[in-house]
C-alpha positions in Angstrom: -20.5 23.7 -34.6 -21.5 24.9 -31.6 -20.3 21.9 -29.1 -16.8 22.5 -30.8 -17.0 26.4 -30.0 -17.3 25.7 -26.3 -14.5 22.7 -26.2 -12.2 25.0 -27.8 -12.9 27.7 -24.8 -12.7 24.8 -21.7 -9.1 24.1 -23.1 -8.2 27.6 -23.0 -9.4 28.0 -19.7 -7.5 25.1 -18.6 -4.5 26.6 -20.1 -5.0 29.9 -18.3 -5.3 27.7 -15.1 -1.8 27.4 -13.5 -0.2 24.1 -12.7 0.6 23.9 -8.7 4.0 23.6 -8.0 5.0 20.6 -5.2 5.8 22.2 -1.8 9.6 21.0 -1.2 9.5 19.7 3.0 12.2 21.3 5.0 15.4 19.0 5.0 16.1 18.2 8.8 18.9 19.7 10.2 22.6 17.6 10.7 23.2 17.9 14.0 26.9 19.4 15.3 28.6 17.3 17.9 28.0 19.5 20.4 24.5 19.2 20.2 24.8 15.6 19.9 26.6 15.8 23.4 24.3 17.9 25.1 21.8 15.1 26.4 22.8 11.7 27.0 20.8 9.6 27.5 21.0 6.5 30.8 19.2 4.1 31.8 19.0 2.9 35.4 17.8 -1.1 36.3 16.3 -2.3 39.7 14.7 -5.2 39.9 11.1 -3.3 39.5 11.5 -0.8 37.8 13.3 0.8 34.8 14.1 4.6 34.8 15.8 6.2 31.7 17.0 9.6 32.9 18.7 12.2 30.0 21.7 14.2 31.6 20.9 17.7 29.8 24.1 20.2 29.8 23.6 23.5 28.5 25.5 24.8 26.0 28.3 27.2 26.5 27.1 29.1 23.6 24.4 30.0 26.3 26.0 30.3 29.0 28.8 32.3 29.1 30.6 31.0 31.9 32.9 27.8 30.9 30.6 26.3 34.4 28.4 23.7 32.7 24.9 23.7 34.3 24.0 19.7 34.9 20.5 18.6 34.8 19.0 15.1 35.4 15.3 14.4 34.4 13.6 11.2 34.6 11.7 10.8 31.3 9.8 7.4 31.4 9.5 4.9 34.2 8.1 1.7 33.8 7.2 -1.1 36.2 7.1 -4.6 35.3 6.3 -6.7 38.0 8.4 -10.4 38.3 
């Protein structure tokens, strides 16, 4: 008698328990074609090495000026020896 008194209180604890909910992950954003144009990315071949530079332009939502500002930066160089 007693055993079934205290299985009859676990479940209704476990009922009082809420269930979690699932955390929904942020859906990445599509990117616009301008943003898609902002940096393109080259890469430049010598016989050593191998530099990939990205041409960044800033936007014009920005900048107000219709001047685009031009940047080059050289991400990754790699050597490979022949």
């Amino acid at each position: 008698m007693r055993s079934y008194a205290i299985e009859e209180e676990e479940e209704e604890e476990k009922k009082k328990k809420k269930k979690k909910k699932n955390k929904k992950t942020k859906k990445k954003k599509k990117r616009s074609r301008r943003e898609r144009r902002r940096t393109i990315t080259t890469t430049t071949t010598t016989t050593r090495t191998t530099a990939i530079t990205t041409l960044t332009t800033s936007s014009r939502r920005r900048r107000k000026s219709r001047r685009r500002e031009r940047r080059t930066t050289i991400t990754r160089i790699t050597t490979t020896r022949s």
